[in-house]
PDB file of N, CA, C and O in Angstrom:
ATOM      1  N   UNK A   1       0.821  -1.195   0.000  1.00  0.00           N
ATOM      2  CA  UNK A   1       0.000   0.000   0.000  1.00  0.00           C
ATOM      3  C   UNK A   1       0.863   1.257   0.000  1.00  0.00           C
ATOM      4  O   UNK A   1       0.272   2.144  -0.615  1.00  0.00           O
ATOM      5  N   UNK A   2       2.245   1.723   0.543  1.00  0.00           N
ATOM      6  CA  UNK A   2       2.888   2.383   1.261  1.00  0.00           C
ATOM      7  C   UNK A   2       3.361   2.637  -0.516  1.00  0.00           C
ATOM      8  O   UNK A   2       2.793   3.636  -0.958  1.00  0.00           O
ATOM      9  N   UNK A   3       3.930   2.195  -1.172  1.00  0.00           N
ATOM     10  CA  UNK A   3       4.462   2.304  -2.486  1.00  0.00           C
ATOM     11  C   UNK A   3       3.461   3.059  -3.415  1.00  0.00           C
ATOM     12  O   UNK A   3       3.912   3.753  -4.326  1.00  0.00           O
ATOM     13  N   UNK A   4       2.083   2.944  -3.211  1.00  0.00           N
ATOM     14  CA  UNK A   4       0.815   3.051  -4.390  1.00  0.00           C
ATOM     15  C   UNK A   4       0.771   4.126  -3.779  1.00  0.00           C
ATOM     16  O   UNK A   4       0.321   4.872  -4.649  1.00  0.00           O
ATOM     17  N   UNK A   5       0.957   4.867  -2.697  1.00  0.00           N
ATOM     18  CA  UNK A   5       0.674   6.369  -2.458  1.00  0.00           C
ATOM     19  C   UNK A   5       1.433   7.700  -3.048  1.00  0.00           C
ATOM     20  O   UNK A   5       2.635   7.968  -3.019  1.00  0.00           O
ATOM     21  N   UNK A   6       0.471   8.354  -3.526  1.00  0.00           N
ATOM     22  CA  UNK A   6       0.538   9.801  -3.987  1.00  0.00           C
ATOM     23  C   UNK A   6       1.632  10.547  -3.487  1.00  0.00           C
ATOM     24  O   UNK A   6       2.579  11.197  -3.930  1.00  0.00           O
ATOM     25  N   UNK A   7       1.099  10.176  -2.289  1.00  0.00           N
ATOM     26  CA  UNK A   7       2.350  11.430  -1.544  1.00  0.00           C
ATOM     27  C   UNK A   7       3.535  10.778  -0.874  1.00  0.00           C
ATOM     28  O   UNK A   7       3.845  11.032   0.290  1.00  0.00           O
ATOM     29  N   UNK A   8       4.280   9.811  -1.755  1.00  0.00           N
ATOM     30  CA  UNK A   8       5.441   8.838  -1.186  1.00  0.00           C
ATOM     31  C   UNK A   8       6.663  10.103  -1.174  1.00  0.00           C
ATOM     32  O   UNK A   8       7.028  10.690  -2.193  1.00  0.00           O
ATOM     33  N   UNK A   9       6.963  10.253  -0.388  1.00  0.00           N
ATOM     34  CA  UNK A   9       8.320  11.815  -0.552  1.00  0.00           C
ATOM     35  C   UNK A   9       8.912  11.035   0.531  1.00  0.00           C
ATOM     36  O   UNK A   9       8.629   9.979   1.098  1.00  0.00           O
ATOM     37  N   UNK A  10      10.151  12.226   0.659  1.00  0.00           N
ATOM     38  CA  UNK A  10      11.324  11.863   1.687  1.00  0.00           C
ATOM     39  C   UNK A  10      10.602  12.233   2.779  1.00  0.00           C
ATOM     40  O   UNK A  10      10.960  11.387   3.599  1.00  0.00           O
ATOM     41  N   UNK A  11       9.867  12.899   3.296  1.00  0.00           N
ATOM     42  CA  UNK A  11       9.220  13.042   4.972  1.00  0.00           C
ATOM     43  C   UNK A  11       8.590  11.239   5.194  1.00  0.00           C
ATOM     44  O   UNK A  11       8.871  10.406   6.056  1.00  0.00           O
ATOM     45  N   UNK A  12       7.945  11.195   4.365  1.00  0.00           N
ATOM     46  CA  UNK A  12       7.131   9.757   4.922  1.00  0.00           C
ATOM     47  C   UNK A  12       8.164   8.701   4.998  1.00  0.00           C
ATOM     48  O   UNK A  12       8.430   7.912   5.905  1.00  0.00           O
ATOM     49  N   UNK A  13       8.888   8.948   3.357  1.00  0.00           N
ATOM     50  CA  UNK A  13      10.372   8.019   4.337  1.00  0.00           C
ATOM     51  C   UNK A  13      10.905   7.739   5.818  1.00  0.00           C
ATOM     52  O   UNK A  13      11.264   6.755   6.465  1.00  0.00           O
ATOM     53  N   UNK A  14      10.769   9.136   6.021  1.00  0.00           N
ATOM     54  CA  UNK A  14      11.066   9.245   7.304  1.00  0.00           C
ATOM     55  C   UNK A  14      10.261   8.638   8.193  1.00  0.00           C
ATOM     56  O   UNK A  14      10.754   7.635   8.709  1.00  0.00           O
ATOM     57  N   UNK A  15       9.004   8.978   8.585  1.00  0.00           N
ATOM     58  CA  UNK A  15       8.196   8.374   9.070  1.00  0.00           C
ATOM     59  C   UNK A  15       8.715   7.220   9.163  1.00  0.00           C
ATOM     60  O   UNK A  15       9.622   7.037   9.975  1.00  0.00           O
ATOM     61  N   UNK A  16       8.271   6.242   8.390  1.00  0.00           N
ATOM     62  CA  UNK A  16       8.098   5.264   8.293  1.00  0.00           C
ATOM     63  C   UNK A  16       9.687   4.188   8.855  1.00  0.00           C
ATOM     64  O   UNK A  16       9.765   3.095   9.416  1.00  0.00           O
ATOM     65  N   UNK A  17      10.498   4.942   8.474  1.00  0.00           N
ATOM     66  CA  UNK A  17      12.317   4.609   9.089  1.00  0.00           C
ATOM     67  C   UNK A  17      11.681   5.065  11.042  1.00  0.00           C
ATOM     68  O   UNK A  17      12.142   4.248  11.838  1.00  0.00           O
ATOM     69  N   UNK A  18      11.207   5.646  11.396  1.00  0.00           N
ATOM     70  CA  UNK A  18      11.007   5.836  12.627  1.00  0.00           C
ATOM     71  C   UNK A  18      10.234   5.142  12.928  1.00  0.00           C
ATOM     72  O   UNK A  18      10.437   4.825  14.100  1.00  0.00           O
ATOM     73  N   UNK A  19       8.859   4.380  12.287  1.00  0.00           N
ATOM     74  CA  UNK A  19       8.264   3.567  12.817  1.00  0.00           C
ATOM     75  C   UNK A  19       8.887   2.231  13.019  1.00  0.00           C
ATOM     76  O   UNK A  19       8.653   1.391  13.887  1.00  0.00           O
ATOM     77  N   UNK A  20       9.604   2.218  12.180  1.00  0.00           N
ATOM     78  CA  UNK A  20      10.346   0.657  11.878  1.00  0.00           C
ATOM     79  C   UNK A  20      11.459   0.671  13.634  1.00  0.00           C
ATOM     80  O   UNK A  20      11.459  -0.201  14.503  1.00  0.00           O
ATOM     81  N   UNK A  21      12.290   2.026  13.604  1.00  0.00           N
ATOM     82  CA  UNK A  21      13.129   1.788  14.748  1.00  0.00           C
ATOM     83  C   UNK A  21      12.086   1.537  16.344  1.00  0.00           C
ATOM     84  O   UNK A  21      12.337   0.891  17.362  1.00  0.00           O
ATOM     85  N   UNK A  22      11.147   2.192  16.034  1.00  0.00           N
ATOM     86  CA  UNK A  22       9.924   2.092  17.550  1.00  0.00           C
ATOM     87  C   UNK A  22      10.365   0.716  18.124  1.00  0.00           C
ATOM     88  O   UNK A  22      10.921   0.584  19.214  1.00  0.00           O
ATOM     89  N   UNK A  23      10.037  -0.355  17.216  1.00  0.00           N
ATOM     90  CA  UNK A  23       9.802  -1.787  17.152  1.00  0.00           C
ATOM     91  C   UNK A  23      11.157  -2.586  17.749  1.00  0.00           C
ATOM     92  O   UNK A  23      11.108  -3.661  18.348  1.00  0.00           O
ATOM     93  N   UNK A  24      12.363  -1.830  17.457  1.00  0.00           N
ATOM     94  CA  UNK A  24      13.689  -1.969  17.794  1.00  0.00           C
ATOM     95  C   UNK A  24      14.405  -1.398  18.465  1.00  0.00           C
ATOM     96  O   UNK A  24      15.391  -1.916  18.989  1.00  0.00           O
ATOM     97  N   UNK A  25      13.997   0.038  18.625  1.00  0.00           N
ATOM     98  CA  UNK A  25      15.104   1.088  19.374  1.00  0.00           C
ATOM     99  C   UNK A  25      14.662   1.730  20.581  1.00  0.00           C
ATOM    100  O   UNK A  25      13.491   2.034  20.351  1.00  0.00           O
ATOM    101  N   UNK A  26      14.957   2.096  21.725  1.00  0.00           N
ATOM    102  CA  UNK A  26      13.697   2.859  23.019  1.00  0.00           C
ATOM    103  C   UNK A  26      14.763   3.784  22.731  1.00  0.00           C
ATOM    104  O   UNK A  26      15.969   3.849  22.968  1.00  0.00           O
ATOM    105  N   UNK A  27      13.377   4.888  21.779  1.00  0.00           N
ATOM    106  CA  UNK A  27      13.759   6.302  21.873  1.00  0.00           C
ATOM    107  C   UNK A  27      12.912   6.809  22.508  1.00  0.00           C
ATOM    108  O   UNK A  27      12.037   6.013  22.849  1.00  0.00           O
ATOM    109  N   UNK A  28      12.716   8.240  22.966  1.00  0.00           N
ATOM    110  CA  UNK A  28      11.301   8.829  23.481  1.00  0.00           C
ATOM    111  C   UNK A  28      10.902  10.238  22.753  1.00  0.00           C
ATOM    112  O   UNK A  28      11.692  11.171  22.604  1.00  0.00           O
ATOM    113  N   UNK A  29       9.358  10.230  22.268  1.00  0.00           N
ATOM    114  CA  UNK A  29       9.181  11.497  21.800  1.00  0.00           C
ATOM    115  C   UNK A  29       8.841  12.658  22.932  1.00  0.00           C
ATOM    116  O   UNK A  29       8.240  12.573  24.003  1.00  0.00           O
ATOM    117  N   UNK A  30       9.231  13.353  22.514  1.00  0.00           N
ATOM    118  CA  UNK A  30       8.161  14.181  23.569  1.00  0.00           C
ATOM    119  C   UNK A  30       7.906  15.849  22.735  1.00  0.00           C
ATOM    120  O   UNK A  30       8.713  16.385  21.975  1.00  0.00           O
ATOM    121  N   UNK A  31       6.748  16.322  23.099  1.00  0.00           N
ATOM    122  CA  UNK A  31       5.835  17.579  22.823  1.00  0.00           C
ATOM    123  C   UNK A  31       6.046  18.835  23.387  1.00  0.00           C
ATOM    124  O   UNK A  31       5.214  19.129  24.246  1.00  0.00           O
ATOM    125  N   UNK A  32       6.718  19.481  23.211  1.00  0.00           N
ATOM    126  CA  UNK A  32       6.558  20.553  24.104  1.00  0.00           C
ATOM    127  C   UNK A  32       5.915  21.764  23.362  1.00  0.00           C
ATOM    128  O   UNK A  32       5.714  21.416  22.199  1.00  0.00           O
ATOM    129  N   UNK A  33       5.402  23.403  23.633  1.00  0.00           N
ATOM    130  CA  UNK A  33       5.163  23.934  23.382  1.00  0.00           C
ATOM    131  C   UNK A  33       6.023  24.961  23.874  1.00  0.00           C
ATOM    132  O   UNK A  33       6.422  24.885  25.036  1.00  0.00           O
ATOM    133  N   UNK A  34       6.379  25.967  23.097  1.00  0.00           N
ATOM    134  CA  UNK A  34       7.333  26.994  23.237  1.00  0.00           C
ATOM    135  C   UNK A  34       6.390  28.752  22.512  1.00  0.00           C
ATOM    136  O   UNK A  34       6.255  28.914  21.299  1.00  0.00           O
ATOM    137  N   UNK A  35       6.261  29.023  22.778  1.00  0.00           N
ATOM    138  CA  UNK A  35       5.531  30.432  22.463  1.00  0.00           C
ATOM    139  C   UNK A  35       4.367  30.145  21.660  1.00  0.00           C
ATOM    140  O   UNK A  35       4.045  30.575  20.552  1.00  0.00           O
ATOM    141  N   UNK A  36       3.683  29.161  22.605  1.00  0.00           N
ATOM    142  CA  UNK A  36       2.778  29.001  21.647  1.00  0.00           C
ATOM    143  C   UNK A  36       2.802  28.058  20.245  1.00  0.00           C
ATOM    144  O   UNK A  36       1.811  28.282  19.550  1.00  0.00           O
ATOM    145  N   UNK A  37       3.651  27.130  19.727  1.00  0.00           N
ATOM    146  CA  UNK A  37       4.564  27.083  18.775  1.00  0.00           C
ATOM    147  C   UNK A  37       4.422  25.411  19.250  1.00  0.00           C
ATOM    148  O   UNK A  37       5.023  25.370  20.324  1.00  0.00           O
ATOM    149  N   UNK A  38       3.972  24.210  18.981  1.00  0.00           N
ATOM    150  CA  UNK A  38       4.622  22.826  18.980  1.00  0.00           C
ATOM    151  C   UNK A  38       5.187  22.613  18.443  1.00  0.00           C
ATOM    152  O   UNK A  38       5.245  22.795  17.227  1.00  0.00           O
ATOM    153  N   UNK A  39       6.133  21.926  19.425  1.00  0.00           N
ATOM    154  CA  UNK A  39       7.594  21.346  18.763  1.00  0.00           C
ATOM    155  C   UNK A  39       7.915  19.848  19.171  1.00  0.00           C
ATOM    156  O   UNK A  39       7.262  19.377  20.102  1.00  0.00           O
ATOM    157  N   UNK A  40       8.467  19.395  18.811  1.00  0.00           N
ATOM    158  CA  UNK A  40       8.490  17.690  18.531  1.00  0.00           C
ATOM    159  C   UNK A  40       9.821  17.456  18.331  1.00  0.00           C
ATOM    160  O   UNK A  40      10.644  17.729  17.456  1.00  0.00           O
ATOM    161  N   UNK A  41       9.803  16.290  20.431  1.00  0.00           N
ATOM    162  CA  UNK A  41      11.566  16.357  19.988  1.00  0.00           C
ATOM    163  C   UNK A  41      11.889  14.869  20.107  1.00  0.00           C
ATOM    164  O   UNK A  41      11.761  14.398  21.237  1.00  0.00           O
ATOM    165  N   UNK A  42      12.202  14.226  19.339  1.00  0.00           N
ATOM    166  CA  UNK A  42      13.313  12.936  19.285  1.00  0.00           C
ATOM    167  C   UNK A  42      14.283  12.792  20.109  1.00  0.00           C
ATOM    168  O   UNK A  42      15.270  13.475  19.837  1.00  0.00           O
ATOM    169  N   UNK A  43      14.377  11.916  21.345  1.00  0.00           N
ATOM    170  CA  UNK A  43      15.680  11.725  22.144  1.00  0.00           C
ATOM    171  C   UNK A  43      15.568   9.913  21.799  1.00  0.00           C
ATOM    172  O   UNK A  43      14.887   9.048  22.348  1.00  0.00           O
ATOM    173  N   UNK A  44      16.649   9.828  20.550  1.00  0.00           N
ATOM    174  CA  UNK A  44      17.264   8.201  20.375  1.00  0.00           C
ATOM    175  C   UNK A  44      17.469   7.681  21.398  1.00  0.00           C
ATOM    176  O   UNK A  44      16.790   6.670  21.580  1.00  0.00           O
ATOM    177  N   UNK A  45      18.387   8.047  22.460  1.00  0.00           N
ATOM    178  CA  UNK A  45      18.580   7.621  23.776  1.00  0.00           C
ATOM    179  C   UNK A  45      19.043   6.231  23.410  1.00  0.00           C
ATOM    180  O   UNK A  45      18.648   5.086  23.625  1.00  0.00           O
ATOM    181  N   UNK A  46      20.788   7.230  22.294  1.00  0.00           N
ATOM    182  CA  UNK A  46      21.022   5.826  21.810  1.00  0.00           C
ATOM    183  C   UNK A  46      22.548   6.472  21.548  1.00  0.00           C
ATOM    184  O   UNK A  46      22.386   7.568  21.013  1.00  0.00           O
ATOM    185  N   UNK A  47      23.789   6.219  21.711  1.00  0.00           N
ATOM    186  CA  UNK A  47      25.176   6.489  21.218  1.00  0.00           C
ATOM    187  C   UNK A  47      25.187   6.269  20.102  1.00  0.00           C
ATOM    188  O   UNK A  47      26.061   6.898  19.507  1.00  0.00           O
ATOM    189  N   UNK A  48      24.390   5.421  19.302  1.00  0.00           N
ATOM    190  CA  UNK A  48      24.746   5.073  17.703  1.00  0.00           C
ATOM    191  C   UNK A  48      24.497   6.461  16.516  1.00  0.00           C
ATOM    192  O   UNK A  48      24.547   6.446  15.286  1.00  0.00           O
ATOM    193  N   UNK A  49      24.265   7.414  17.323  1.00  0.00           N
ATOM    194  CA  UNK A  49      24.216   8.585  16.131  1.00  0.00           C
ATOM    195  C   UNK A  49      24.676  10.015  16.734  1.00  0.00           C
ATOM    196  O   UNK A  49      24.449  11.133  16.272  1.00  0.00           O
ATOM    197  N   UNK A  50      25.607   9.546  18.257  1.00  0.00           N
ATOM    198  CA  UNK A  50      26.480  10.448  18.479  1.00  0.00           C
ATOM    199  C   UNK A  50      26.873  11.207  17.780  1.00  0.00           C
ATOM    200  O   UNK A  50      26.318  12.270  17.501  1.00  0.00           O
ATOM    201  N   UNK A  51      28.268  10.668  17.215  1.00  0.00           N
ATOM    202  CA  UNK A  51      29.115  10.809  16.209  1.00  0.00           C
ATOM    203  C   UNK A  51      28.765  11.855  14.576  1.00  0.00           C
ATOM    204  O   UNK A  51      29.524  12.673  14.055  1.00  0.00           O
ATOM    205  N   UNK A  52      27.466  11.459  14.147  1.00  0.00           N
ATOM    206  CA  UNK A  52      26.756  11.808  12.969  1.00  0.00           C
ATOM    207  C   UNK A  52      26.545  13.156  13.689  1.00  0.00           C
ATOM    208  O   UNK A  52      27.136  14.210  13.455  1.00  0.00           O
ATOM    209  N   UNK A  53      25.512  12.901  14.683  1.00  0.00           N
ATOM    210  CA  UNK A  53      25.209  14.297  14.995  1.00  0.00           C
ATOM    211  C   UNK A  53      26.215  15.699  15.094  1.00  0.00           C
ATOM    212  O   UNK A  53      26.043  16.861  14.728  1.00  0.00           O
ATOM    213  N   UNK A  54      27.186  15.088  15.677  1.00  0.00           N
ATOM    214  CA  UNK A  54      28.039  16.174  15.997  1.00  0.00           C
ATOM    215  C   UNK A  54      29.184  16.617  15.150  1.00  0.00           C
ATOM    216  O   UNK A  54      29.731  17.694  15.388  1.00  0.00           O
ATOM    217  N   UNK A  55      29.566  15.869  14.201  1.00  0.00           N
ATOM    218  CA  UNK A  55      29.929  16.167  12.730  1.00  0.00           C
ATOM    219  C   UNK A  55      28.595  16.978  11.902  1.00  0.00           C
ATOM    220  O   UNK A  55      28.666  17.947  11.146  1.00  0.00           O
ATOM    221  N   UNK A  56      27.912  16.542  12.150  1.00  0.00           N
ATOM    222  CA  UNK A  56      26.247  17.154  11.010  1.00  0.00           C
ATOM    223  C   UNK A  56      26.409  18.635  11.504  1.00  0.00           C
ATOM    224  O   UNK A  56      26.876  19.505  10.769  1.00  0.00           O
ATOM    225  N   UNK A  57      25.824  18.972  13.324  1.00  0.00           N
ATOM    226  CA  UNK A  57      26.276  20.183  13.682  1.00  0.00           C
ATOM    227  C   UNK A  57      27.401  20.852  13.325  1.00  0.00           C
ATOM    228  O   UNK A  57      27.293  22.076  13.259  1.00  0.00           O
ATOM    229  N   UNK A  58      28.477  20.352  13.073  1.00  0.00           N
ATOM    230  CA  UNK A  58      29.796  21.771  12.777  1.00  0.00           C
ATOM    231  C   UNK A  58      29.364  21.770  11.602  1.00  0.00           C
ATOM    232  O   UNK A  58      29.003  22.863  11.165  1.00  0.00           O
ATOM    233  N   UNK A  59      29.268  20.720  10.821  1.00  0.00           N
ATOM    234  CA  UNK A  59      29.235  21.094   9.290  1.00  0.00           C
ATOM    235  C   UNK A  59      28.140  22.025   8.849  1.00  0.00           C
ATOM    236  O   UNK A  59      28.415  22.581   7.785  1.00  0.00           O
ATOM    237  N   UNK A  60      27.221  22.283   9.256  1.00  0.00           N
ATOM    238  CA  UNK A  60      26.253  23.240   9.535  1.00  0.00           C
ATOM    239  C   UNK A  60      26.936  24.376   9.757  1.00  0.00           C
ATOM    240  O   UNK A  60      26.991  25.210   8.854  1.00  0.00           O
ATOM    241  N   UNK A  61      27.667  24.639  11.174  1.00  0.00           N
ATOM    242  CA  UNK A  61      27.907  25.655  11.465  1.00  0.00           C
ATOM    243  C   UNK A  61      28.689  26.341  10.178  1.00  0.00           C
ATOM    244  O   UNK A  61      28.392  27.456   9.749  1.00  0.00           O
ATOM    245  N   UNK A  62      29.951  25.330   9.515  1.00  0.00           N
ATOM    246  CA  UNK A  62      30.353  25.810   9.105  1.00  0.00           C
ATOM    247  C   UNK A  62      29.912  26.312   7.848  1.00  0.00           C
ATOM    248  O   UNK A  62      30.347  27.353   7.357  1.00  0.00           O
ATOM    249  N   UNK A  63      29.236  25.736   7.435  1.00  0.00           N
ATOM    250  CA  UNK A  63      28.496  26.570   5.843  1.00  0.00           C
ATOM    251  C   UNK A  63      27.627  27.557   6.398  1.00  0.00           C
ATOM    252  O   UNK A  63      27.220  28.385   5.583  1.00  0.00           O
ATOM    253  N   UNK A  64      27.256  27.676   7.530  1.00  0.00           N
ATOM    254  CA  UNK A  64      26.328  28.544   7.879  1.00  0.00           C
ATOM    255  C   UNK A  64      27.785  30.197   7.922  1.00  0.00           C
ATOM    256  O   UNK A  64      27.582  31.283   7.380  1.00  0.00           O
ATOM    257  N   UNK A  65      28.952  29.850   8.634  1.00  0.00           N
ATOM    258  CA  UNK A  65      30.085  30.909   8.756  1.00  0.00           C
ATOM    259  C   UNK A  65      30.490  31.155   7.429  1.00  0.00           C
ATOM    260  O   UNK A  65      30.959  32.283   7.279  1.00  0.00           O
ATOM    261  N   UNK A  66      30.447  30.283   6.182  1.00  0.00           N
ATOM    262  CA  UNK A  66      31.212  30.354   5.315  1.00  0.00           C
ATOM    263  C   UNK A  66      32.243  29.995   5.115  1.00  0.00           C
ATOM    264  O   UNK A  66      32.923  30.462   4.202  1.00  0.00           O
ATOM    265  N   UNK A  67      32.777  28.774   6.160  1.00  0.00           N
ATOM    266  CA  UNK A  67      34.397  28.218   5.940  1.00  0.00           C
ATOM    267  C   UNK A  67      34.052  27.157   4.965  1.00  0.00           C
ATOM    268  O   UNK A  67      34.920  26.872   4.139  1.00  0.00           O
ATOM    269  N   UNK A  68      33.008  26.576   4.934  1.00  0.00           N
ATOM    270  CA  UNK A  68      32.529  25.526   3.562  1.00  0.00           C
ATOM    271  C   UNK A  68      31.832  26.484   2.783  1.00  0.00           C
ATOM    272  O   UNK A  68      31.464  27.605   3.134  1.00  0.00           O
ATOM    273  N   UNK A  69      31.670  25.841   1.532  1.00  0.00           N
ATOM    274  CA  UNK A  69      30.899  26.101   0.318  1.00  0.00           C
ATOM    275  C   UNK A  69      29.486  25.498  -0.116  1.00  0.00           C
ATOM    276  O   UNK A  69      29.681  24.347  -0.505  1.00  0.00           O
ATOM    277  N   UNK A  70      28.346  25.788  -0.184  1.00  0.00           N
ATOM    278  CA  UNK A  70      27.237  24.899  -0.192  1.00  0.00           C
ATOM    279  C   UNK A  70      27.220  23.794  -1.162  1.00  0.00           C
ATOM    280  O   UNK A  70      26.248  23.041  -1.223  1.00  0.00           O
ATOM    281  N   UNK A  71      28.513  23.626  -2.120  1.00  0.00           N
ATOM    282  CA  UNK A  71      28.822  22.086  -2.811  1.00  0.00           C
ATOM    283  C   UNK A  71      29.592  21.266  -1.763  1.00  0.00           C
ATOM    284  O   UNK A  71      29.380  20.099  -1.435  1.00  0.00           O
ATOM    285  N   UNK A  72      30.410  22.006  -1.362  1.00  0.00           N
ATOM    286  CA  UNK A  72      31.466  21.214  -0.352  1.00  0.00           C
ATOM    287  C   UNK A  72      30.525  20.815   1.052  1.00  0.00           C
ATOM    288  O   UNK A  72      30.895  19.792   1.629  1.00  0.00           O
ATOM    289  N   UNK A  73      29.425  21.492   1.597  1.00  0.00           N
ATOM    290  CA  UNK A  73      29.047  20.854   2.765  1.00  0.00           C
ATOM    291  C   UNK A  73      27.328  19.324   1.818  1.00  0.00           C
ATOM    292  O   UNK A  73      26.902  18.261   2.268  1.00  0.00           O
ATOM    293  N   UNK A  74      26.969  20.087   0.539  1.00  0.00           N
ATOM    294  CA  UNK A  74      26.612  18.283  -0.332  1.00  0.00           C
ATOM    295  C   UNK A  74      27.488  17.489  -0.707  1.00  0.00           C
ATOM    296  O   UNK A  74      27.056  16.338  -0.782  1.00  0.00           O
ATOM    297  N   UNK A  75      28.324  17.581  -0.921  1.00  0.00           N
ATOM    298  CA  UNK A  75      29.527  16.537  -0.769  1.00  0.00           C
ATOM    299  C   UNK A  75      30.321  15.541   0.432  1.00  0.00           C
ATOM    300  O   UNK A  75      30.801  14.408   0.414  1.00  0.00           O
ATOM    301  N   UNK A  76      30.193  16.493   1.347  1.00  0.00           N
ATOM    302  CA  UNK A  76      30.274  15.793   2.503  1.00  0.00           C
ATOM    303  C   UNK A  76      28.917  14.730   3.153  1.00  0.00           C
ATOM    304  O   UNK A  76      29.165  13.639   3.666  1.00  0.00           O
ATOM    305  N   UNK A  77      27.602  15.239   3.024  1.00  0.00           N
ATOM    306  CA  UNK A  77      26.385  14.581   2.949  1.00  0.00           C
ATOM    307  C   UNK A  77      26.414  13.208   2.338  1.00  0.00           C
ATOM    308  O   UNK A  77      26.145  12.178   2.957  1.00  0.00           O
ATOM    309  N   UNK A  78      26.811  13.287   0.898  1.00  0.00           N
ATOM    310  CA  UNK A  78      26.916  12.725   0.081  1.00  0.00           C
ATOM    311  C   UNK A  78      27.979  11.486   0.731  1.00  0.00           C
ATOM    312  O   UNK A  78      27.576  10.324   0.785  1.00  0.00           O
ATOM    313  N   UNK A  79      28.929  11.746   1.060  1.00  0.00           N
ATOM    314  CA  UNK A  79      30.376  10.440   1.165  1.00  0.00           C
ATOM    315  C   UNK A  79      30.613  10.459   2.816  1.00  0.00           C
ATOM    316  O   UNK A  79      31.619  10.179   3.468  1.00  0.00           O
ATOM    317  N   UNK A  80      29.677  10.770   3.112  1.00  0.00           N
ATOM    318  CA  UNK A  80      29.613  10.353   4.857  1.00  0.00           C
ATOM    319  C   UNK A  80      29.551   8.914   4.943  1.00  0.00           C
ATOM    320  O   UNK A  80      29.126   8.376   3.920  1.00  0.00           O
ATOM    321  N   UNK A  81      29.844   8.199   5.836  1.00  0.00           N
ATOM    322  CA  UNK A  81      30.716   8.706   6.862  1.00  0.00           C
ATOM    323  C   UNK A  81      32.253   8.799   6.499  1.00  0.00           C
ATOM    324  O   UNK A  81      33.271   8.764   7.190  1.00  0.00           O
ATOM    325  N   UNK A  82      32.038   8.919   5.255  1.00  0.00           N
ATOM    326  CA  UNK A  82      33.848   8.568   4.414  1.00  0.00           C
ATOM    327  C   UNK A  82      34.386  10.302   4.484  1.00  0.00           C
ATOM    328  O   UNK A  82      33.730  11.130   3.852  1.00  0.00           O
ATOM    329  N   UNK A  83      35.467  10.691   5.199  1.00  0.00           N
ATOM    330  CA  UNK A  83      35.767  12.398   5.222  1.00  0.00           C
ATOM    331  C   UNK A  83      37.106  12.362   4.705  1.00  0.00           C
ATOM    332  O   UNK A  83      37.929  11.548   5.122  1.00  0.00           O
ATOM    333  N   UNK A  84      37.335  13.128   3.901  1.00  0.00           N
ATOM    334  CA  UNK A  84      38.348  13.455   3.273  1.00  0.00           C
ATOM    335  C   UNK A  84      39.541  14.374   4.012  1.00  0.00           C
ATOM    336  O   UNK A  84      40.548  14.698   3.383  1.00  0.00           O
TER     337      UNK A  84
END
């Protein structure tokens, strides 16, 4: 059924990669509201995406400063976890 749908995009990917870990992984969601504003936060409550995360954050930062180039921080996306 999941294939025959209209609106198959990368969000439902997602979804659906999160439903699959539920079954396998104890993460916890939780809801909060911030100015009025829901927000929806994911704690893996898991070391296995340490690492990703905190490479993902600088590399952010850094295209966000301008020490990368917005090809050079898709390139890195791209050949993760392989770094040059």
């Amino acid at each position: 059924m999941y294939l025959n749908m209209d609106d198959h995009t990368e969000a439902l990917d997602f979804v659906f990669t999160l439903l699959g870990w539920d079954r396998t992984t104890d993460f916890i969601i939780k809801k909060e509201t911030i100015d009025k504003e829901n927000h929806y936060l994911i704690d893996l409550n898991t070391n296995l995406f340490d690492d990703f995360l905190e490479a993902w954050i600088q590399k952010k930062v850094d295209l966000k400063n301008g020490k990368i180039s917005n090809d050079e921080y898709i390139e890195w996306t791209i050949n993760y976890p392989t770094e040059k």
